[in-house]
One Martini backbone bead per residue (centre of mass of N, CA, C, O) as a GRO file, in nm:
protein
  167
    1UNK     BB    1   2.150   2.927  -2.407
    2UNK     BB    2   1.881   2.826  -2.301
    3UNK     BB    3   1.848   2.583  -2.449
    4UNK     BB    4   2.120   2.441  -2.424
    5UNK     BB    5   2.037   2.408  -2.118
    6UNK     BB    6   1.773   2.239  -2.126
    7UNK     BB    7   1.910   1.996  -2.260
    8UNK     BB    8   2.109   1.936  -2.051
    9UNK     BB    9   1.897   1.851  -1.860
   10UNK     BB   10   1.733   1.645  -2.021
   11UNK     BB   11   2.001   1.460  -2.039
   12UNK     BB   12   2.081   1.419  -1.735
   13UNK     BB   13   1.784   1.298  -1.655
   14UNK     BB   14   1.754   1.109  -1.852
   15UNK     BB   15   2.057   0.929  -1.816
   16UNK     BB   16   2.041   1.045  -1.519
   17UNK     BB   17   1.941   0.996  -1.240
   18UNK     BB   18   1.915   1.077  -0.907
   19UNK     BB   19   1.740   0.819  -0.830
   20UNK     BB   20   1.610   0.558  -0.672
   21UNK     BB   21   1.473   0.294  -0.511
   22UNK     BB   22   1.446   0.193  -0.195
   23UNK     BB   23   1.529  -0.162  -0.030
   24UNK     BB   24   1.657  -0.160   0.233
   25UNK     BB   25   2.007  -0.174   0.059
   26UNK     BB   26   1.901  -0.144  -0.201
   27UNK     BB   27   1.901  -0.046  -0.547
   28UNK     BB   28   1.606   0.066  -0.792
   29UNK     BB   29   1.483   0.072  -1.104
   30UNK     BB   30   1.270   0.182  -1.315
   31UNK     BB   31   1.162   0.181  -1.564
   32UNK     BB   32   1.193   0.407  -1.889
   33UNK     BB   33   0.865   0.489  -2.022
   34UNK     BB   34   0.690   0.664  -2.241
   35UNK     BB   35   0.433   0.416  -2.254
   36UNK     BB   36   0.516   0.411  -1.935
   37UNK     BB   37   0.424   0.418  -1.589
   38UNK     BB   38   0.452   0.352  -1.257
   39UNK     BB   39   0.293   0.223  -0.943
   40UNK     BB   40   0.170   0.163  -0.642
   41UNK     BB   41  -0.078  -0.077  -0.531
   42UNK     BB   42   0.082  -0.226  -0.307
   43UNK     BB   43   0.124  -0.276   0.057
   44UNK     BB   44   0.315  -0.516   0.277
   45UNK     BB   45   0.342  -0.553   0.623
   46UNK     BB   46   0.576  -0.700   0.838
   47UNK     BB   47   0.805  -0.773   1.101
   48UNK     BB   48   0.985  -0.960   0.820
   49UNK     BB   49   0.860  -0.695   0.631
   50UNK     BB   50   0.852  -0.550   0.291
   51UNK     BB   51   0.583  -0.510   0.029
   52UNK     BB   52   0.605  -0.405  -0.309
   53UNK     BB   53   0.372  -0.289  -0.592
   54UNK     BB   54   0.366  -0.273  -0.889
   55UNK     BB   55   0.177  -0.089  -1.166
   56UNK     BB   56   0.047   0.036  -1.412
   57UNK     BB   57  -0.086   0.332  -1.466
   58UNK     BB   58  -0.417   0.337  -1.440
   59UNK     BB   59  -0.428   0.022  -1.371
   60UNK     BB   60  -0.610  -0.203  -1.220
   61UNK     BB   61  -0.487  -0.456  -0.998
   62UNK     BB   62  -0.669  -0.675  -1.146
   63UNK     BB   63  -0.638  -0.592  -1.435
   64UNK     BB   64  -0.331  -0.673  -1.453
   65UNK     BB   65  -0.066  -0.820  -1.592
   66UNK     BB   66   0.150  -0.661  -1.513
   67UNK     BB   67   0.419  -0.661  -1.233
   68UNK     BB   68   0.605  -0.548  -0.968
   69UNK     BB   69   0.829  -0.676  -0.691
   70UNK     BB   70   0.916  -0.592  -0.358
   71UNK     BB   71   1.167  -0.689  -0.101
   72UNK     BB   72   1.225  -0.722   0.252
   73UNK     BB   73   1.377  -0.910   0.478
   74UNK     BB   74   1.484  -1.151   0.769
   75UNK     BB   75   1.546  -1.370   0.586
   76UNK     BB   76   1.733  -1.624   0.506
   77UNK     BB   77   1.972  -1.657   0.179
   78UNK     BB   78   2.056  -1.882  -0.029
   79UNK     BB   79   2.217  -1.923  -0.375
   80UNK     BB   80   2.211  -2.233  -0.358
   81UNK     BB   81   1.901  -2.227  -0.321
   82UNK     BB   82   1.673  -2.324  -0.508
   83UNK     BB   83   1.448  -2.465  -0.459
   84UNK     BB   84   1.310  -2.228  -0.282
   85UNK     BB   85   1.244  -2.059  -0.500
   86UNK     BB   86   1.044  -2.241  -0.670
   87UNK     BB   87   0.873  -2.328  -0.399
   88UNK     BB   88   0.768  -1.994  -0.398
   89UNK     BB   89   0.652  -2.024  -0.680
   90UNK     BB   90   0.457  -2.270  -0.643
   91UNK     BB   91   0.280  -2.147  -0.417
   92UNK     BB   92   0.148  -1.912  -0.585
   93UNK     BB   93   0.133  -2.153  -0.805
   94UNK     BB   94  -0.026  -2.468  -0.757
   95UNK     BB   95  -0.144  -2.534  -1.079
   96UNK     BB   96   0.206  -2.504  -1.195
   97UNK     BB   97   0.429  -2.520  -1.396
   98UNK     BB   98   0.735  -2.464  -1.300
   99UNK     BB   99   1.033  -2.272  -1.376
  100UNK     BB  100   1.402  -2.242  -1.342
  101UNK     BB  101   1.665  -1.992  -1.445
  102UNK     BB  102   1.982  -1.891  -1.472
  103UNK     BB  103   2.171  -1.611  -1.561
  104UNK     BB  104   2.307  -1.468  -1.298
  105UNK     BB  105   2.585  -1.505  -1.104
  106UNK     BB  106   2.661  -1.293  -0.822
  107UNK     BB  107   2.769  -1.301  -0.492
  108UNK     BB  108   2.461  -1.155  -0.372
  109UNK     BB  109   2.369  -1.284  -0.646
  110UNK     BB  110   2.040  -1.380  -0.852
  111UNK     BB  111   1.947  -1.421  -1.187
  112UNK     BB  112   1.645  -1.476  -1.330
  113UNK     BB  113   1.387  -1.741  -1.459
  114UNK     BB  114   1.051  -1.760  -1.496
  115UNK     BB  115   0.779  -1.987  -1.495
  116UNK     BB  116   0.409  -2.093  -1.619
  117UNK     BB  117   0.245  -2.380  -1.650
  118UNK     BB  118  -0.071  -2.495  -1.840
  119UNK     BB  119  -0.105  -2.744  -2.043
  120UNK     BB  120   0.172  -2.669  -2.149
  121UNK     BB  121   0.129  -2.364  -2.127
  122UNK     BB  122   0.222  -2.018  -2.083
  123UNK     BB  123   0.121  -1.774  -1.887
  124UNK     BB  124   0.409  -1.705  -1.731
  125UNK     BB  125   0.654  -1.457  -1.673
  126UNK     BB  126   0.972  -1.403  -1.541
  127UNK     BB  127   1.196  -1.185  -1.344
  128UNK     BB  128   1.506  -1.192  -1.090
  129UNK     BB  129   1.646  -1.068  -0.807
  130UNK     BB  130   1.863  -1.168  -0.541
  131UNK     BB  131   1.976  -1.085  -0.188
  132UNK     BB  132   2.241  -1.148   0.033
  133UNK     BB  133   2.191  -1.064   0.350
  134UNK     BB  134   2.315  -0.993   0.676
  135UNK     BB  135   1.959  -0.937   0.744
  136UNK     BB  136   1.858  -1.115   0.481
  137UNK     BB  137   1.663  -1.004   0.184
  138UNK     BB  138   1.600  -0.912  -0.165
  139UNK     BB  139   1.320  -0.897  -0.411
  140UNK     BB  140   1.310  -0.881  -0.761
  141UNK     BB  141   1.004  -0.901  -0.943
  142UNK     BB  142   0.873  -0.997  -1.272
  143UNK     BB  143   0.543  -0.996  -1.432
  144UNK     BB  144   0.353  -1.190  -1.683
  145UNK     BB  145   0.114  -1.272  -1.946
  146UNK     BB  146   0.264  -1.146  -2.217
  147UNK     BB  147   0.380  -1.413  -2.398
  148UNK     BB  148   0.457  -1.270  -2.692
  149UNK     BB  149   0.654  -1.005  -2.515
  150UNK     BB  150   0.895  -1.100  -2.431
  151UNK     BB  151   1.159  -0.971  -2.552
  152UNK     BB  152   1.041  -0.666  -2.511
  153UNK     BB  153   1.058  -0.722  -2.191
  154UNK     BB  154   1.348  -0.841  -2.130
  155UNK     BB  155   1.482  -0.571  -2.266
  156UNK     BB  156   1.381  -0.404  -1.995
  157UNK     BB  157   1.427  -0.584  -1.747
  158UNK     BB  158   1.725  -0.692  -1.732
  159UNK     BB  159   1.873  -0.413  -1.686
  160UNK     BB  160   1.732  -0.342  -1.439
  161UNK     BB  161   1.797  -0.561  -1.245
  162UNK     BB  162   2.154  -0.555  -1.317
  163UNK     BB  163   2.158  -0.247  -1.171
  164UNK     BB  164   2.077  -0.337  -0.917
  165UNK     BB  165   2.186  -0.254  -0.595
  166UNK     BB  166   2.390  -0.252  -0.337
  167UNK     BB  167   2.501   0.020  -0.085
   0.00000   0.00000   0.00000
């Protein structure tokens, strides 16, 4: 009887997580990944929001590869401004030609996908989802260098961040 209570605990537990976390109003999920764990590596606070970044576990933030990060903040945006999202990812990588496409949108939200490319070559991928909020915007994405592994990150990322939503 203890055996069965115990599966049925790592089950609930491992199927069902019992909370994500917040930011802003938004609720969002690490993946869950017997490979890898995620830390927070940085916290940027300012009166317009707060961004936190995660970063594998373990491994240096100059030295991470691949990185996620969230923000919340009190800029209004428009989720059919894409030029928006655009030139703050090219503000970012001033030296890259950036790519931006939707995957999904929908009302208060939009599921995205770009890259970052040099010399004609991808150099970064991410992946990322934006929330219009009436007190402001959360933006969470998730970028990599290992643009070889791409299909395998896509798959781990792309349900992370469909499940984030507002609370």
């Amino acid at each position: 009887m203890k055996f069965i209570l115990a599966v049925l605990s790592f089950l609930v537990l491992a199927l069902f997580p019992a909370h994500g976390e917040v930011i802003g109003n938004v609720e969002y999920y690490l993946p869950s990944s017997i490979s890898q764990e995620w830390e927070i590596s940085n916290k940027l606070e300012s009166p317009k929001g707060v961004t936190l970044i995660y970063s594998p576990k373990g491994v240096e933030r100059h030295q991470a590869t691949e990185f996620f990060g969230v923000n919340s903040n009190t800029l209004s945006l428009s989720l059919e401004d894409f030029d928006a999202l655009k030139n703050g990812l090219a503000k970012m990588f001033p030296d890259m030609e950036i790519s931006v496409g939707v995957i999904e949108k929908g009302t208060n939200s939009l599921l995205y996908e770009w890259s970052a490319k040099e010399n004609d070559q991808v150099k970064i991928l991410g992946w990322g989802k934006v929330f219009a909020l009436e007190a402001g915007s959360v933006v969470l994405t998730y970028l990599t260098e290992n643009v070889d592994d791409a299909s395998k990150v896509y798959s781990l990322w792309i349900p992370v961040l469909k499940e984030a939503k507002i609370l």
